[in-house]
LOTORLUM-948173 format. One record per residue (C-alpha): residue in one letter; y, z, x. Coordinates in nm, 3 decimals. Layout:
<atoms>
+-----+---------+---------+---------+
| res |      yy |      zz |      xx |
+-----+---------+---------+---------+
|   a |       Y |       Z |       X |
...
+-----+---------+---------+---------+
</atoms>
This chain:
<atoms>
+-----+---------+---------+---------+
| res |      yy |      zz |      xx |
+-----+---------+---------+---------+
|   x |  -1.651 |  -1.189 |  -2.787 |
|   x |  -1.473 |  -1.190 |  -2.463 |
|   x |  -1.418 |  -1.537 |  -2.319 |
|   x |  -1.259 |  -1.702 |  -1.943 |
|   x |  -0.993 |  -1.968 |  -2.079 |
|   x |  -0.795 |  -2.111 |  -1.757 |
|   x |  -0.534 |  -2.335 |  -1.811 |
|   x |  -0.513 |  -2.694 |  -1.661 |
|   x |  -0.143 |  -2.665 |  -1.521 |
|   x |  -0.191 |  -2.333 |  -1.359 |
|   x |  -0.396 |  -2.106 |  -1.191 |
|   x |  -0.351 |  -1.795 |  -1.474 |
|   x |  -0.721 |  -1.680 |  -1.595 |
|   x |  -0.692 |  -1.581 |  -1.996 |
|   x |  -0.949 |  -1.370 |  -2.088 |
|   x |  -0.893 |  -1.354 |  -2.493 |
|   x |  -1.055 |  -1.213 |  -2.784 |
|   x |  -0.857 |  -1.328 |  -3.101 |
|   x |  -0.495 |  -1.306 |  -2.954 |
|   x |  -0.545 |  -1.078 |  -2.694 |
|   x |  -0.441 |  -1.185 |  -2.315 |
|   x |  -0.614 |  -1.003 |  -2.038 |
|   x |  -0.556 |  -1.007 |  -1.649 |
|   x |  -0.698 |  -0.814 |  -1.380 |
|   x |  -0.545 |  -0.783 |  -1.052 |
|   x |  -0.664 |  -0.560 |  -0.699 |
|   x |  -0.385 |  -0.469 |  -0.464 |
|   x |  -0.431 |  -0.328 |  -0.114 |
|   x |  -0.308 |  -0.044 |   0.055 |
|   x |  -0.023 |  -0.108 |   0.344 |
|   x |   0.032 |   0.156 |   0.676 |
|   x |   0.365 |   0.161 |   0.841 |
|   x |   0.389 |   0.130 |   1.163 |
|   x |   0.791 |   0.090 |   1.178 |
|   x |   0.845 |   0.358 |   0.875 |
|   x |   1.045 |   0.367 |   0.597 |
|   x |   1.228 |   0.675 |   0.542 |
|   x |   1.516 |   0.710 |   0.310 |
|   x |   1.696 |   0.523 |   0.072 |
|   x |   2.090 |   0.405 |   0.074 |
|   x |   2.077 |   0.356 |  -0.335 |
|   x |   1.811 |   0.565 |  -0.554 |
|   x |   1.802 |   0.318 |  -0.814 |
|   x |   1.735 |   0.012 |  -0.662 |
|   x |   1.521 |   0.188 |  -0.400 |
|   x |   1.684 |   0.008 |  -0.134 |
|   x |   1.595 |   0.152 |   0.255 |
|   x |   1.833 |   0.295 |   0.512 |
|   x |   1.654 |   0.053 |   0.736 |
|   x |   1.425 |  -0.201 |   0.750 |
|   x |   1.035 |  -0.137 |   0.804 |
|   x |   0.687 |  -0.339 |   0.900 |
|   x |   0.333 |  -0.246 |   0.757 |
|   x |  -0.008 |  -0.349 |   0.824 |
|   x |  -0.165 |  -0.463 |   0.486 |
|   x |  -0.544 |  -0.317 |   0.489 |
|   x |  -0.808 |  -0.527 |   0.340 |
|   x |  -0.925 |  -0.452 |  -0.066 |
|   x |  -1.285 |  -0.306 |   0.064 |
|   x |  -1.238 |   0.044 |   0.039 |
|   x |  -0.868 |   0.140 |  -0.019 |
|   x |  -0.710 |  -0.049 |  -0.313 |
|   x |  -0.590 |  -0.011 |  -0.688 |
|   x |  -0.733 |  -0.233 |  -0.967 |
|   x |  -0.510 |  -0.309 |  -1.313 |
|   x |  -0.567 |  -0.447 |  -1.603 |
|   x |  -0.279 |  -0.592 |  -1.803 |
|   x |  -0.350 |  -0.685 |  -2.150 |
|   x |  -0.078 |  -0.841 |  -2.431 |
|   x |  -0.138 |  -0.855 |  -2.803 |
|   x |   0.063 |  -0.895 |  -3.121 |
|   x |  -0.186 |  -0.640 |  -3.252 |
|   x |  -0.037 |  -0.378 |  -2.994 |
|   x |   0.208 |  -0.131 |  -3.176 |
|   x |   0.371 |  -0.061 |  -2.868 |
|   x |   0.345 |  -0.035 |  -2.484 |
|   x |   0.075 |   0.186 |  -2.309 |
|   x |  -0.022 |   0.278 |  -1.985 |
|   x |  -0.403 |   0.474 |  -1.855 |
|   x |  -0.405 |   0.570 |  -1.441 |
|   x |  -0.692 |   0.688 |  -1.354 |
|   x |  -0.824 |   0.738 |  -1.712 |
|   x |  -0.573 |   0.922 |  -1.845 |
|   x |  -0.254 |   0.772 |  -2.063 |
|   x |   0.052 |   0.836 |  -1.929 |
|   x |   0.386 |   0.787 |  -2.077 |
|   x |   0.517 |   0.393 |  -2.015 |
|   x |   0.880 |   0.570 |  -2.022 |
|   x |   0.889 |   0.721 |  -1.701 |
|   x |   1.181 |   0.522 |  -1.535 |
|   x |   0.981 |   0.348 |  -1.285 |
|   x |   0.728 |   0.159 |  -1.498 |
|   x |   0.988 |   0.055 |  -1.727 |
|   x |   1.221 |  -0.075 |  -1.454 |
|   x |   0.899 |  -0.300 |  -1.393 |
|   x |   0.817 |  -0.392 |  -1.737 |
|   x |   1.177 |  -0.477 |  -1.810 |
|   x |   1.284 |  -0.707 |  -1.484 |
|   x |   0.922 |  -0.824 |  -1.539 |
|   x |   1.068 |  -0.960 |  -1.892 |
|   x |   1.409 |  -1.038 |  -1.824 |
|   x |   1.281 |  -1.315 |  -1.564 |
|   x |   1.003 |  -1.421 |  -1.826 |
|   x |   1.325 |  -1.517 |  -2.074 |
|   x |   1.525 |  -1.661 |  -1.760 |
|   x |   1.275 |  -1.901 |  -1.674 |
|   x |   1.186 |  -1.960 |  -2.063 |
|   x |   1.513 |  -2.097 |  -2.068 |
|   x |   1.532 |  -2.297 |  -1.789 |
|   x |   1.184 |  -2.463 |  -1.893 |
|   x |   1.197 |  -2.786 |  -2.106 |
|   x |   0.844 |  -2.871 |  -2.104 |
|   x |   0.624 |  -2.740 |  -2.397 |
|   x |   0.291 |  -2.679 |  -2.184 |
|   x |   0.016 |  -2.527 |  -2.304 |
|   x |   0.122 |  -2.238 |  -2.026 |
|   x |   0.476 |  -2.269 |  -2.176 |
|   x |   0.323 |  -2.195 |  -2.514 |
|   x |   0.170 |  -1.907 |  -2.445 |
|   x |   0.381 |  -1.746 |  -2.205 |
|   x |   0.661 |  -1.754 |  -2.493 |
|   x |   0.345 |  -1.594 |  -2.745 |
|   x |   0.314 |  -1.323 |  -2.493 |
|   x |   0.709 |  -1.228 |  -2.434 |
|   x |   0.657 |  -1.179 |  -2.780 |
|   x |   0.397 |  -0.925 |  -2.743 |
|   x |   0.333 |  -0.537 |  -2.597 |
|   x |   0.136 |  -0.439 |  -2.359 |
|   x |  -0.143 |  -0.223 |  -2.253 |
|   x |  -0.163 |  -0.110 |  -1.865 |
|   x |  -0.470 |   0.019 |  -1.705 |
|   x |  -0.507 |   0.124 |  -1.316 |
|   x |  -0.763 |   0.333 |  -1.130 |
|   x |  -0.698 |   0.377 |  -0.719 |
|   x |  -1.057 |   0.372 |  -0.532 |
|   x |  -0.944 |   0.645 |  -0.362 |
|   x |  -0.743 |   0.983 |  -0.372 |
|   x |  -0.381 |   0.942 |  -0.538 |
|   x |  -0.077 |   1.132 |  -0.402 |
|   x |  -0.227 |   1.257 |  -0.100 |
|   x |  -0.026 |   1.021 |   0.179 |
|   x |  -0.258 |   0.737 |   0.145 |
|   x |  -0.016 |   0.496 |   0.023 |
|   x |  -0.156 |   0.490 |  -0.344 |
|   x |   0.179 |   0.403 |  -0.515 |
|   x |   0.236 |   0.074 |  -0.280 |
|   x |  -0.137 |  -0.064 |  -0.420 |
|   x |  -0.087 |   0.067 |  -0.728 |
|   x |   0.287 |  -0.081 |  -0.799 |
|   x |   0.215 |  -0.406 |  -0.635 |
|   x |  -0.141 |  -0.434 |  -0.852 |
|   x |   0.051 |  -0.368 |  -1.164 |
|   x |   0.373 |  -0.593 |  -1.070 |
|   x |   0.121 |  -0.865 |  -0.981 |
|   x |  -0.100 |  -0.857 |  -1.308 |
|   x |   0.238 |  -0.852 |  -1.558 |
|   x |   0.405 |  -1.100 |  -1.327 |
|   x |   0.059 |  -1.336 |  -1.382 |
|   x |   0.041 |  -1.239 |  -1.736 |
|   x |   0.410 |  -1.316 |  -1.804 |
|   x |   0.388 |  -1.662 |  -1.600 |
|   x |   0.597 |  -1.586 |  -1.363 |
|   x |   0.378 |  -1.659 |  -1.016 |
|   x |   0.585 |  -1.647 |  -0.717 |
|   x |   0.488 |  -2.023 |  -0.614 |
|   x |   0.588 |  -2.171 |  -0.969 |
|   x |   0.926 |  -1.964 |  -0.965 |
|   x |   1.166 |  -2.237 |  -0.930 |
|   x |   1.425 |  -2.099 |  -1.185 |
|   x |   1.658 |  -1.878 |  -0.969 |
|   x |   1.433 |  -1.572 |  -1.109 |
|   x |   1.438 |  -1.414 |  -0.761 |
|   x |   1.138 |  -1.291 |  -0.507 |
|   x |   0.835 |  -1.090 |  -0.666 |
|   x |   0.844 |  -0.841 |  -0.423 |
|   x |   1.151 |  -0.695 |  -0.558 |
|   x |   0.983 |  -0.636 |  -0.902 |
|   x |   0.746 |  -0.395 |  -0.714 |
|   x |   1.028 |  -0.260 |  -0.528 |
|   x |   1.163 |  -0.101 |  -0.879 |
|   x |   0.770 |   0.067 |  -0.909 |
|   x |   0.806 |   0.229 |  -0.524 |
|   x |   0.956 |   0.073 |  -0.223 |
|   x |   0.643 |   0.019 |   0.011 |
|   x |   0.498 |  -0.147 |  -0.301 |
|   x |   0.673 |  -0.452 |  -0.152 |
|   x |   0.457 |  -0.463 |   0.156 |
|   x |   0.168 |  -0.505 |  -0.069 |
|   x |   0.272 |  -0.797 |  -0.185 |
|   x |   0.161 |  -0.981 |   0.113 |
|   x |  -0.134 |  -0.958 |   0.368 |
|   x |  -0.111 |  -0.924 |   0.717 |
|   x |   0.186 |  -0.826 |   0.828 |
|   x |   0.480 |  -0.793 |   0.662 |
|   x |   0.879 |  -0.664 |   0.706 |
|   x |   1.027 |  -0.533 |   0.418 |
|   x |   1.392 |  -0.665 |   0.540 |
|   x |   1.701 |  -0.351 |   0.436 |
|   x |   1.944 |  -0.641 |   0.332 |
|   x |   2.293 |  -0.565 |   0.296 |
|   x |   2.403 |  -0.657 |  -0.053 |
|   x |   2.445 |  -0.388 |  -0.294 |
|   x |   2.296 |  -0.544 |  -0.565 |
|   x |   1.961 |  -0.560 |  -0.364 |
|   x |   1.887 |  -0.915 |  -0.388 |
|   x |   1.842 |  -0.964 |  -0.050 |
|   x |   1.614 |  -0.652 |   0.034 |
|   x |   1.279 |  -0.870 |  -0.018 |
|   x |   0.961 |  -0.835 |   0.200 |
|   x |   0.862 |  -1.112 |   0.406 |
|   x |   0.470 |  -1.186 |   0.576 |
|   x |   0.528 |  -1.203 |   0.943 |
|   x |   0.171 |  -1.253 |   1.103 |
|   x |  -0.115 |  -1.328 |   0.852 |
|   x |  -0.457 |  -1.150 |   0.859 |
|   x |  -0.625 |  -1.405 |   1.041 |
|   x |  -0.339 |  -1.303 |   1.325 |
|   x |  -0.520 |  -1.038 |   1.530 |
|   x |  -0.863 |  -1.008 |   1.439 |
|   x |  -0.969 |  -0.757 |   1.678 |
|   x |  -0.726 |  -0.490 |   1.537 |
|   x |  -0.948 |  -0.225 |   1.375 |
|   x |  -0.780 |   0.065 |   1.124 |
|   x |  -0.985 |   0.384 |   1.112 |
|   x |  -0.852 |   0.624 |   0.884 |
|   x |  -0.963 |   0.988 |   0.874 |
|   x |  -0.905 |   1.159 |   0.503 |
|   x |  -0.825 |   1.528 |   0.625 |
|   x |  -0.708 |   1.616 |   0.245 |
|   x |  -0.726 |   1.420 |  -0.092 |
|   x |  -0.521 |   1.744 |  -0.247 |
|   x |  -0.181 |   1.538 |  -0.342 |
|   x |   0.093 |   1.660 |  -0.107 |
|   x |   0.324 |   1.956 |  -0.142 |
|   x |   0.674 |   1.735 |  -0.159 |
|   x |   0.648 |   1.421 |  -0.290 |
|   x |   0.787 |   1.116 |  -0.078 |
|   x |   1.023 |   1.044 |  -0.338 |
|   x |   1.142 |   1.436 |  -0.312 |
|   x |   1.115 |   1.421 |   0.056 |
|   x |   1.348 |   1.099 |   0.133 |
|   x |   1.609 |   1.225 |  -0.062 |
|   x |   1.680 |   1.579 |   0.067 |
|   x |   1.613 |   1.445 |   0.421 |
|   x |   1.924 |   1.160 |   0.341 |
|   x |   2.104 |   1.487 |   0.259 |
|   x |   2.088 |   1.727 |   0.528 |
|   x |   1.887 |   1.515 |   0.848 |
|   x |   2.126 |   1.395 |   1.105 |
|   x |   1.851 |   1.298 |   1.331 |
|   x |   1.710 |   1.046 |   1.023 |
|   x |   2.101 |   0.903 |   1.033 |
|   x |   2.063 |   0.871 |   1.397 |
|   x |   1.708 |   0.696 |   1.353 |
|   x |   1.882 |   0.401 |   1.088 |
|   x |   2.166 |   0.329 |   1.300 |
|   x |   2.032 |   0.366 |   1.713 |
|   x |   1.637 |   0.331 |   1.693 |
|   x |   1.473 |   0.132 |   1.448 |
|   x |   1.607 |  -0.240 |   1.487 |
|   x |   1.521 |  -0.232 |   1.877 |
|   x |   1.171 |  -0.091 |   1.765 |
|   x |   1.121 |  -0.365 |   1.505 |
|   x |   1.227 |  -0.614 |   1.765 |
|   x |   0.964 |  -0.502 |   2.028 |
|   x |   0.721 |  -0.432 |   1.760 |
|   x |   0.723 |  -0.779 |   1.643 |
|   x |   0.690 |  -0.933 |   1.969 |
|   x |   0.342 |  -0.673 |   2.064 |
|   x |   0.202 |  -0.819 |   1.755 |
|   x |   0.289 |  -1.208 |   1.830 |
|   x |   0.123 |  -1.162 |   2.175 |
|   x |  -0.144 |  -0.900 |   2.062 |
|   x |  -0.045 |  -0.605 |   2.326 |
|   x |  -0.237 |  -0.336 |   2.232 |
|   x |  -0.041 |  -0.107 |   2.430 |
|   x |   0.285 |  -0.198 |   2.370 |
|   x |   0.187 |  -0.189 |   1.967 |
|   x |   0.026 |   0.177 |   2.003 |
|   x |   0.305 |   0.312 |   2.153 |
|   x |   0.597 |   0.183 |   1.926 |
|   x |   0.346 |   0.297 |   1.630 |
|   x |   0.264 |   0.638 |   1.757 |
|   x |   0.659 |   0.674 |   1.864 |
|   x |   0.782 |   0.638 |   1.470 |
|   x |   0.533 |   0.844 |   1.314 |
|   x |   0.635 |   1.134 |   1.559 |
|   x |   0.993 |   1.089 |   1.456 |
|   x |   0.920 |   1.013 |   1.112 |
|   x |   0.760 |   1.416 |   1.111 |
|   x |   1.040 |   1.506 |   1.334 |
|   x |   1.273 |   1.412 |   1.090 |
|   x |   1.099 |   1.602 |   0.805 |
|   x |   1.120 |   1.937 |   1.033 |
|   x |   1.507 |   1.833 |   1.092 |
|   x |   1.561 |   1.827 |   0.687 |
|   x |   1.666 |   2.096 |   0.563 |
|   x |   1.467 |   2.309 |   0.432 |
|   x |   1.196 |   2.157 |   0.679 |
|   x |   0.938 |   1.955 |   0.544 |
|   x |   0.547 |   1.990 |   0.675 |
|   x |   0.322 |   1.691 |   0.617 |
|   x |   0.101 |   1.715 |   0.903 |
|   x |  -0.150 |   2.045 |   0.920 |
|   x |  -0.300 |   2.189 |   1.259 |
|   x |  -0.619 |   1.909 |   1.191 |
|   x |  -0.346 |   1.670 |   1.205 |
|   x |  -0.206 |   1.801 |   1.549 |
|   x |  -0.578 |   1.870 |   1.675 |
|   x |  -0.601 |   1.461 |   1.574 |
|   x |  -0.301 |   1.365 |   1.769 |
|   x |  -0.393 |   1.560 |   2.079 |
|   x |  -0.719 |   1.363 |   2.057 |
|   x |  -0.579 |   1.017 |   2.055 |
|   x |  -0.354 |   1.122 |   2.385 |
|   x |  -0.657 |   1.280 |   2.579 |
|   x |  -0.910 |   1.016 |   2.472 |
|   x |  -0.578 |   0.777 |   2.646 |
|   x |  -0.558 |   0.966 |   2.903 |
|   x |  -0.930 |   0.986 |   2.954 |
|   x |  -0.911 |   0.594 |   3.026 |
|   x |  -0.660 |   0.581 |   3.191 |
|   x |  -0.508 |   0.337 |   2.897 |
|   x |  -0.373 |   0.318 |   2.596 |
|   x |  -0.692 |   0.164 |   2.345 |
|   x |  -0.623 |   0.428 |   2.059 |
|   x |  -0.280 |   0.513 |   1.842 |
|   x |  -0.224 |   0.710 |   1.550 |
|   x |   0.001 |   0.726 |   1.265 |
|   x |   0.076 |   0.916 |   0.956 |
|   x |   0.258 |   0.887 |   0.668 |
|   x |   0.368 |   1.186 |   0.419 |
|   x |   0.042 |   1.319 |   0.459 |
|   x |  -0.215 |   1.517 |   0.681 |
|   x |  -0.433 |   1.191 |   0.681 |
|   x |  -0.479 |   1.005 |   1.041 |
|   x |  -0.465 |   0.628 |   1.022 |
|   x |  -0.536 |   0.542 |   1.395 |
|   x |  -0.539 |   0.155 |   1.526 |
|   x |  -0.801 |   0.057 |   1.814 |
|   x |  -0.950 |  -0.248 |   1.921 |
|   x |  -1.304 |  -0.353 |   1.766 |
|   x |  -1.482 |  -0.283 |   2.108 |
|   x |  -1.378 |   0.109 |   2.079 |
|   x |  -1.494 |   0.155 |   1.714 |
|   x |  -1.780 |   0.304 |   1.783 |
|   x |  -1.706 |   0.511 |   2.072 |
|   x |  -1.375 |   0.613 |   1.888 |
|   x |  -1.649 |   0.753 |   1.608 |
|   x |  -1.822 |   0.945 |   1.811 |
|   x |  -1.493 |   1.105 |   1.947 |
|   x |  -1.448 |   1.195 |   1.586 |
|   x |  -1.801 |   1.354 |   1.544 |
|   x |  -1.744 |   1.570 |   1.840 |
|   x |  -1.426 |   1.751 |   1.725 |
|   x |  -1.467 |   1.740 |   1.358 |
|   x |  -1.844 |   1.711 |   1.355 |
|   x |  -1.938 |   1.705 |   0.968 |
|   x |  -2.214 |   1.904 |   0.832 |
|   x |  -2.330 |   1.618 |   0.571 |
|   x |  -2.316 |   1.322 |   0.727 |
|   x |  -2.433 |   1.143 |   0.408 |
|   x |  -2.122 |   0.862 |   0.333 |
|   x |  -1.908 |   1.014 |   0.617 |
|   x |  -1.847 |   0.702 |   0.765 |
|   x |  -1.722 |   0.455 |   0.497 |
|   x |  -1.683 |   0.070 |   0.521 |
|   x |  -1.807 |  -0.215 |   0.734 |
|   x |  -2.115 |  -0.081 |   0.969 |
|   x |  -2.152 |  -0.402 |   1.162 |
|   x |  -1.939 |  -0.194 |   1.469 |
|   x |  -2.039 |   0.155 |   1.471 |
|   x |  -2.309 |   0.169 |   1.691 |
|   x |  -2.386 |   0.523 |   1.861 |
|   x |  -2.165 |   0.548 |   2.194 |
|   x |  -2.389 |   0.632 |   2.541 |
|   x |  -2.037 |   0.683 |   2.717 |
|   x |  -1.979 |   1.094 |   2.807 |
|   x |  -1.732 |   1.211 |   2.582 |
|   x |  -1.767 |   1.595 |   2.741 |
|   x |  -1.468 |   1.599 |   2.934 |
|   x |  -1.122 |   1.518 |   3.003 |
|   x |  -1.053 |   1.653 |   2.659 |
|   x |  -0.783 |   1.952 |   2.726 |
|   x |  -0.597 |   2.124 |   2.432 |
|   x |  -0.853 |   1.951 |   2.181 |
|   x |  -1.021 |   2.216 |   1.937 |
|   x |  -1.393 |   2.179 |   1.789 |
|   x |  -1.307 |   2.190 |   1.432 |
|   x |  -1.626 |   2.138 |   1.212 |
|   x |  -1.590 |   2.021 |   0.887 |
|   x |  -1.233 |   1.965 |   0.831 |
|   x |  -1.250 |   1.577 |   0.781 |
|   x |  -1.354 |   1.510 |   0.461 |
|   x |  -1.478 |   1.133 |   0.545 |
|   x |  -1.368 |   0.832 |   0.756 |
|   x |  -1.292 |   0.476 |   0.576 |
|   x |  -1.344 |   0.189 |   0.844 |
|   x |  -1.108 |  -0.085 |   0.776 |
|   x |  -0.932 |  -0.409 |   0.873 |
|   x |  -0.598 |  -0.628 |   0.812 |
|   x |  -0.628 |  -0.803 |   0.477 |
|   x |  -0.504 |  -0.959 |   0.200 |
|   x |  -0.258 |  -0.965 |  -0.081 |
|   x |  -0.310 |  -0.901 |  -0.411 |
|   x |  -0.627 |  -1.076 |  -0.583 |
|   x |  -0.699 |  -1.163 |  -0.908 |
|   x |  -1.006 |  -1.073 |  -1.078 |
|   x |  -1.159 |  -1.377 |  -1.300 |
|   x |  -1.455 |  -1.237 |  -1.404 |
|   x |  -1.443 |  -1.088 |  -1.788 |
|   x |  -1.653 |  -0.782 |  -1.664 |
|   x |  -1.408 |  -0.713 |  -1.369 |
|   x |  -1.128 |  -0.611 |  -1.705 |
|   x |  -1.075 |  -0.229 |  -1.734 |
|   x |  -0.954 |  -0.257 |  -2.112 |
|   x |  -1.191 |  -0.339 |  -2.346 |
|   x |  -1.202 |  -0.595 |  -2.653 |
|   x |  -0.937 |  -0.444 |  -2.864 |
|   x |  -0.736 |  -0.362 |  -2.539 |
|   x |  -0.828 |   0.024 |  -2.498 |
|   x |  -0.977 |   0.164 |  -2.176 |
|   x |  -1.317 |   0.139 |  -2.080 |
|   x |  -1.335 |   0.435 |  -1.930 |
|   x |  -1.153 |   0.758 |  -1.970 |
|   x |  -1.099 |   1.090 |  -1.880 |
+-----+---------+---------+---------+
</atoms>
C-alpha cells in the first residue's frame, strides 16, 4: 500500500511501495512578452537574445508529472498524455542524463551519510518511469513544452536530490536542466516574472533564468487568453527558429538593435506598474516576432484572420478610450493572450462576446469568476475594421501571474500507480 514518508533533513515527499520512489510535480505555463526567437547553438538551446515571460498561475494552464524510480524498473519509460513515448528522443535524455551527472557530482562532494544521502545514492542506482498530462491542448502555441519540461526537470531534480536551495556543490542552476527539454522551459522555473538572461559563454553556463518581480508584484495584472485553435501548429517552434536563423535578416536585426533597449524599458513598466508603457513594448514584439516569421524564408504563418480580427480589436477597444488598458500577444500560434487591468475584465469579456459571440456558452469562460460581471458600458461603436465572427473562439481561460513549480504531496495526486505504470491511458 502506498504510503507519504518525508524525510527530516529535507523537504523531498517519498511516496513508496516496497522500493519504489514517487514524486509529483505541477509546472505553469509562461507568456513572453520580450520573445525568444532563435537560437545561436542548437544543442545547448542557447537564444540569440535574451527574453522576459510572465509565469501564469497552475489553475487552468499547467502540466502535472509523475516521476517514479525502482530497482524493479527494467529500464527508463516515459507516458504524455497517456500514451508511451520513446525516452530516446534527444531532448528527454539530455534531461535525464545532466539530471544524473549532477546527482553523482554532488554524491561526491557529500560526506554525510543522511538518511536523504542514502537514498538518493539507492535511486542513482535505479530507472525511471515518467508520466505527464498538460490540462490543456499540446502543440498548439500555448506554451505546453515550457510547463511540461520544467514539471518534468523539477520532479527528477526532487527525486534525484538535487533541489536548487540545497545545491551547494558547484552542480550549476536548475533552470539550465530544463533548458536541455525546451528553452522557455526555463521561465517556468520561477513565478512572476522572470528573464531568461542569453549569456555569452559557449558552453552555456551562464544562460540561466533569473525571477525579476515575484507574483505578489502587480496584482492587478489580469491574463485573458482566447484558445482560437487547439489543432497543434503547422511548423513547429523548434522548425520555425531555425530556418528563420537561416534566411531572416530582419530577426538578425531584432538580436543586435531592438531587444536589449526593449528589455530595459520593459523592466522598468513592470517595477513601476505602467500599464501603458508595458502594453505597448508587449504588443510591439509579438508584431515583430510574426513579422519575422513572414521575413523567413519560405514565410511562416502563425496567426489566422481570427487572430488579425483579435488584434484589430485590442487597437479599437484602445482607441475607443482614448487609452491604452488592453494589449495582446502571441506566440507560434493563432491563440490571443491579451494583458488588462482587473477593472476591464469584465468589460474586456463582453468585447469578446460581441465579435466572436459563441453559440454554447456552457464553460466558455474558464477560470476565476469573481471579475466577470456583465458590462452596462456601450460597446456598439467606435469599433472600425472589426468583423462579427461567431463561433471561432473555442473558449477563454481567465488567468493571473503565479507560481513556480509545486509539488504534489498527496499519494492520490501520483499519476503512476503502485508498480509504477500509468493510471490512466490512452
Amino acid at each position: 500500500m502506498m504510503s507519504a514518508v518525508v524525510s527530516s533533513n529535507d523537504a523531498t515527499t517519498h511516496v513508496s511501495t516496497t522500493d519504489v520512489s514517487v514524486i509529483t510535480y505541477q509546472a505553469p505555463v509562461n507568456i513572453a512578452v520580450i520573445k525568444y526567437w532563435g537560437k545561436r547553438d542548437d544543442d545547448l538551446i542557447l537564444p540569440l537574445n535574451s527574453s522576459l515571460s510572465v509565469t501564469l498561475e497552475l489553475d487552468n494552464l499547467c502540466a502535472t508529472t509523475t516521476v517514479a524510480a525502482s530497482t524493479s524498473f527494467s529500464t527508463d519509460r516515459f507516458w504524455l498524455n497517456g500514451v508511451e513515448e520513446s525516452v530516446e528522443k534527444p531532448r528527454i535524455r539530455k534531461i535525464l542524463q545532466e539530471v544524473r551527472r549532477r546527482a553523482r557530482k554532488r554524491r561526491h562532494h557529500t560526506t554525510n551519510s543522511s538518511s536523504s544521502d542514502v537514498t538518493n545514492s539507492r535511486i542513482m542506482c535505479c530507472n525511471v518511469h515518467m508520466c505527464s498530462v498538460n490540462n490543456f491542448p499540446t502543440a498548439a502555441g500555448l506554451a505546453s513544452s515550457a510547463a511540461g519540461y520544467a514539471c518534468l526537470v523539477s520532479g527528477l531534480v526532487r527525486l534525484h536530490g538535487l533541489d536548487e536551495a540545497e545545491d551547494r556543490t558547484g552542480t550549476g542552476d536548475i533552470s539550465g536542466i530544463a533548458r536541455q527539454g525546451s528553452g522557455s522551459a526555463c521561465r517556468s522555473m520561477s513565478g512572476g516574472f522572470v528573464e531568461w538572461v542569453r549569456g555569452e559563454k559557449g558552453d552555456g553556463s551562464d544562460s540561466t533564468c533569473k525571477q525579476l518581480f515575484t507574483e505578489q508584484h502587480w496584482l492587478e495584472l489580469r491574463v485573458i487568453i482566447v484558445v482560437v485553435s487547439g489543432k497543434t501548429k503547422c511548423v513547429g517552434s523548434t522548425e520555425g527558429m531555425k530556418l528563420s536563423v537561416d534566411t531572416s535578416d530582419l530577426l538578425k536585426l531584432r538580436a543586435e538593435m531592438v531587444v536589449g533597449d526593449r528589455l530595459r524599458q520593459i523592466k522598468d513598466a513592470i517595477d513601476t506598474r505602467d500599464f501603458p508603457k508595458f502594453a505597448k513594448i508587449t504588443m510591439q514584439e509579438s508584431n515583430q516576432l510574426h513579422a519575422v516569421c513572414l521575413d523567413t524564408y519560405p514565410p511562416i504563418h502563425y496567426l489566422n484572420n481570427v487572430s488579425h480580427n483579435i488584434i484589430n480589436m485590442v487597437h479599437q477597444y484602445n482607441n475607443h478610450h482614448q487609452s491604452t488598458r488592453l494589449a495582446y500577444t502571441f506566440d507560434a500560434g493563432p491563440n490571443a493572450f491579451l494583458f488588462t487591468l482587473a477593472p476591464s475584465v469584465g468589460e474586456v469579456l463582453a468585447l469578446i462576446r460581441r465579435f466572436f459571440e459563441p453559440s454554447d456558452e456552457t464553460a466558455f469562460v474558464r477560470g476565476p469568476t469573481d471579475e466577470t460581471t456583465a458590462c452596462d458600458r456601450d460597446l456598439s461603436g467606435h469599433y472600425e475594421g472589426v468583423t462579427e465572427m461567431p463561433d471561432t473562439v473555442e473558449y477563454v481561460i481567465l488567468s493571473r501571474v503565479g507560481c513556480g513549480p509545486q509539488q504534489l504531496t498527496t499519494p492520490h495526486s501520483s499519476l503512476l500507480d503502485n508498480s509504477g505504470l500509468p493510471k490512466s491511458m490512452k
